[in-house]
C-alpha positions as CSV (number, residue, x, y, z in Angstrom):
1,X,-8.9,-22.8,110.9
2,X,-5.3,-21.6,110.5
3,X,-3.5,-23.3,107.8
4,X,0.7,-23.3,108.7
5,X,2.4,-23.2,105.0
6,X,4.5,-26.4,104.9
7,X,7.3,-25.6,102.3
8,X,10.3,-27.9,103.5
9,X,11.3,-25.2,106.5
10,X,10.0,-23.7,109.5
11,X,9.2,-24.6,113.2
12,X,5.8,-26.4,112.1
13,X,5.4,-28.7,114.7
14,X,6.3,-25.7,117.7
15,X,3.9,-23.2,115.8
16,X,0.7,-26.1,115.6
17,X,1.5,-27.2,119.3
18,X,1.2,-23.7,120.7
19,X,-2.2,-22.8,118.0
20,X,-3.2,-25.9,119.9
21,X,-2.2,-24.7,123.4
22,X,-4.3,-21.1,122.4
23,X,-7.3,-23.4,121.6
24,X,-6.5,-22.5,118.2
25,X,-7.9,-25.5,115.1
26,X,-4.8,-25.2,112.6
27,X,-3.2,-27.3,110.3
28,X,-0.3,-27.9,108.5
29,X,-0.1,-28.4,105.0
30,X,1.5,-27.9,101.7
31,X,-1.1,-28.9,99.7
32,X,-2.9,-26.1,97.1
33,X,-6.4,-27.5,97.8
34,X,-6.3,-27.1,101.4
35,X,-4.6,-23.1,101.2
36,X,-6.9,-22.7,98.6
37,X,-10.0,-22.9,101.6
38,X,-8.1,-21.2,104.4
39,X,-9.5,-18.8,106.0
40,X,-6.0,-17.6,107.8
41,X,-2.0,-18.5,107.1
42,X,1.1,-18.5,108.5
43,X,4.1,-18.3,107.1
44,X,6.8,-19.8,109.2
45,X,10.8,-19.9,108.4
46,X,14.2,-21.0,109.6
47,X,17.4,-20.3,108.3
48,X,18.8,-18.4,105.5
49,X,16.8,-15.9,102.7
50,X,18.2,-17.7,99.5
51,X,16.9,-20.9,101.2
52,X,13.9,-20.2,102.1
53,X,13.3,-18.6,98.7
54,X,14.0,-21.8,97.0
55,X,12.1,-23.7,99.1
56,X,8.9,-21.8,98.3
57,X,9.4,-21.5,94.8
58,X,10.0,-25.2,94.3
59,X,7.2,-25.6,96.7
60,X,5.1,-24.9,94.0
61,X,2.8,-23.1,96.4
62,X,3.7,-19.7,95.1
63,X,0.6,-18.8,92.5
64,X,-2.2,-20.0,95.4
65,X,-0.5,-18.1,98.1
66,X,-0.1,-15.2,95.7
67,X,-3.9,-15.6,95.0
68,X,-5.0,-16.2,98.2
69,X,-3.1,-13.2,99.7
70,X,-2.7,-10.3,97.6
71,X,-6.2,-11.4,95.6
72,X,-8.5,-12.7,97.9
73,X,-7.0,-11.0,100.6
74,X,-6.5,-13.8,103.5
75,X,-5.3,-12.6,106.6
76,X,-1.4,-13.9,106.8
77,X,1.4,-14.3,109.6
78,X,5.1,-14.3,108.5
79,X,6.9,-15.5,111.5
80,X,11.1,-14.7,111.6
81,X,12.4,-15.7,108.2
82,X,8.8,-16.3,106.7
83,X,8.6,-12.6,107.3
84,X,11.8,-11.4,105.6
85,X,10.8,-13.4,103.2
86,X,7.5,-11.0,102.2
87,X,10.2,-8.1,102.3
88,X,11.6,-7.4,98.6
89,X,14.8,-8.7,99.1
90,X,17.5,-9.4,102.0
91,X,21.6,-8.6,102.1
92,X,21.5,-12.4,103.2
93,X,21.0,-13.8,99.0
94,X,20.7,-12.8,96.1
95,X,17.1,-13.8,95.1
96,X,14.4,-11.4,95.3
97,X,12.2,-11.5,98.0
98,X,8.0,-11.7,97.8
99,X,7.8,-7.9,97.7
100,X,4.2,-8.2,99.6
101,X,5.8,-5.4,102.3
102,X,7.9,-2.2,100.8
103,X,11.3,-3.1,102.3
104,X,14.0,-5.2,102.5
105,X,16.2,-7.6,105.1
106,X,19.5,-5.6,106.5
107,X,22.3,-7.3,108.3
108,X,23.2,-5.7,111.8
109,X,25.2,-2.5,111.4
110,X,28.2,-4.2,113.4
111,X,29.2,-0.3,113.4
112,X,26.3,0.2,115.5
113,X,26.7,-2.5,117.9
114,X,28.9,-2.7,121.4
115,X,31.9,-5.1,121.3
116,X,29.6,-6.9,123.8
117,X,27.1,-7.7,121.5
118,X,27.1,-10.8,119.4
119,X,25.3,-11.8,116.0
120,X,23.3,-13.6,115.8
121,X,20.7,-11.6,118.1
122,X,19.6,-14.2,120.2
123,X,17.4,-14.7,123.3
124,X,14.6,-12.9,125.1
125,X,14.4,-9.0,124.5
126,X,12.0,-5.9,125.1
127,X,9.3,-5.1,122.4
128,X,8.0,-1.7,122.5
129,X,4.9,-1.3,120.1
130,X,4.8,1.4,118.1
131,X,0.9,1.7,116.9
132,X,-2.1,0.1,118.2
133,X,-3.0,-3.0,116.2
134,X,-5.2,-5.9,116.9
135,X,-2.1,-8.7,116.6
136,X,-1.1,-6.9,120.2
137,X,-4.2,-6.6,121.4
138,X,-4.4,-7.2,125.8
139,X,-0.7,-7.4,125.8
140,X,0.8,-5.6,128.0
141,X,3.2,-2.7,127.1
142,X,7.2,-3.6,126.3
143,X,6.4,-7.4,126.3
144,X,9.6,-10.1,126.2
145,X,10.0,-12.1,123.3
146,X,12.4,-14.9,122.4
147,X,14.3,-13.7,118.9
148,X,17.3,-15.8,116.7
149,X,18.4,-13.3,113.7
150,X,21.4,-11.8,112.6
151,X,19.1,-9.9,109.9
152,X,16.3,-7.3,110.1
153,X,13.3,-5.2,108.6
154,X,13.5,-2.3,107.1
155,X,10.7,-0.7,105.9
156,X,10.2,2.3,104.1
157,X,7.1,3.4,105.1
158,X,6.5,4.3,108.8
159,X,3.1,3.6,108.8
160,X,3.9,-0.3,108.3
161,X,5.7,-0.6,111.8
162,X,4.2,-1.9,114.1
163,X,6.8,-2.8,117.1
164,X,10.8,-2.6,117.6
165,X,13.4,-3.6,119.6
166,X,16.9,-2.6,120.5
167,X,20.0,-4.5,120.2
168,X,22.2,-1.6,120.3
169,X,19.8,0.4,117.9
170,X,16.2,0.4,117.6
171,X,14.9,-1.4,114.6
172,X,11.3,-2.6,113.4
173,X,10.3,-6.4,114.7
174,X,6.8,-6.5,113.8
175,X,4.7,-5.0,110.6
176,X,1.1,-5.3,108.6
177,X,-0.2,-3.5,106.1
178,X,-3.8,-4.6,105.1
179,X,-3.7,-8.5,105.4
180,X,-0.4,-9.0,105.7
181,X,1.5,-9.1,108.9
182,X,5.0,-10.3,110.1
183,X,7.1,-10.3,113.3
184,X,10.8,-11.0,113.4
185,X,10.7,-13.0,117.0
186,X,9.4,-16.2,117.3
187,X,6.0,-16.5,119.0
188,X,6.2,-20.1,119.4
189,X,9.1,-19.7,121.4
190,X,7.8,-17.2,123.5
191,X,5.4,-18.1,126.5
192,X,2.7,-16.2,127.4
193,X,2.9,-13.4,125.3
194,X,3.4,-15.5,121.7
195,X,0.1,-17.5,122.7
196,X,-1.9,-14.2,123.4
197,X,0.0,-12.7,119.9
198,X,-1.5,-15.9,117.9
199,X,-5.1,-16.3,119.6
200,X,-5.1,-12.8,118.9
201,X,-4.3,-13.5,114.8
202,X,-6.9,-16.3,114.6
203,X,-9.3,-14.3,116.2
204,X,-9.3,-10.9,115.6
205,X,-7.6,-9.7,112.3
């Protein structure tokens, strides 16, 4: 059963519909009891950092998912601003992120970007993984998947990257380190490969 972390944000109804679609039991909740018997989470977000920081914290659901994740070690997805949100902090806010991955949230280096190329990043783009991982496992090399950021990842240590993507520059889309894994694109929103990417989560990690 994969529990979807209902803290007042977050494409819940897109991410159970396509669990569902993947033949995938999940539910959505933001009650401590039920998190408290997961056996896998997701993390989901929309929106801005400081926002979905104070949504989690006056969620109340901090202390069990703290528990459940960096205690009890439950296998977790972060999915687009549910991920930033497990980095230590973003250039978006001011409030300190989770810290569960060493790294923070950037802005796009505008710098670094073609005139042609807007922020937000938004639409379907190449993914190049980086590492063999279980989350990616049967799908095919450089898959296409549906993204809406104008922030990203990054992580300090090399061995936490799992995928990237350019828009203009390379830069990570997908990590894990032990339980904890997030991807910057939004699986829900991306066909065939975000239902092998989430069977994939509730099956094998």
């Amino acid at each position: 059963m994969i529990t979807i972390i209902d803290y007042g944000i977050g494409n819940l109804g897109s991410l159970n519909n396509m669990l569902k679609k993947a033949s995938v039991a999940s539910v959505i909740t933001s009650e401590p009891e039920v998190i408290e018997g997961a056996e896998k989470l997701i993390l989901p977000g929309v929106g801005s950092f400081d926002h979905g920081m104070h949504h989690l914290l006056n969620s109340g659901l901090l202390p069990i998912l703290e528990k459940r994740v960096l205690q009890d070690k439950v296998p977790i997805l972060g999915v687009c601003l549910g991920a930033q949100l497990m980095t230590r902090g973003s250039e978006e806010g001011e409030l300190p992120g989770l810290g569960w991955i060493e790294g923070n949230t950037v802005k796009f280096d505008k710098a670094r970007l073609p005139q042609s190329l807007k922020i937000p990043h938004m639409g379907w783009g190449d993914t190049k993984f980086l590492k063999e991982h279980k989350l990616f496992a049967d799908i095919p090399e450089q898959p296409r998947f549906y993204y809406v950021h104008s922030y990203h990842f990054a992580l300090e240590s090399a061995s936490d990257k799992l995928a990237e993507a350019k828009y203009g520059y390379d830069f990570p889309v997908a990590f894990a380190r032990d339980n904890i894994a997030g991807v910057q694109f939004h699986p829900e929103k991306s066909h065939k490969f975000g239902l092998k990417l989430l069977y994939n989560f509730a099956t094998l990690l």
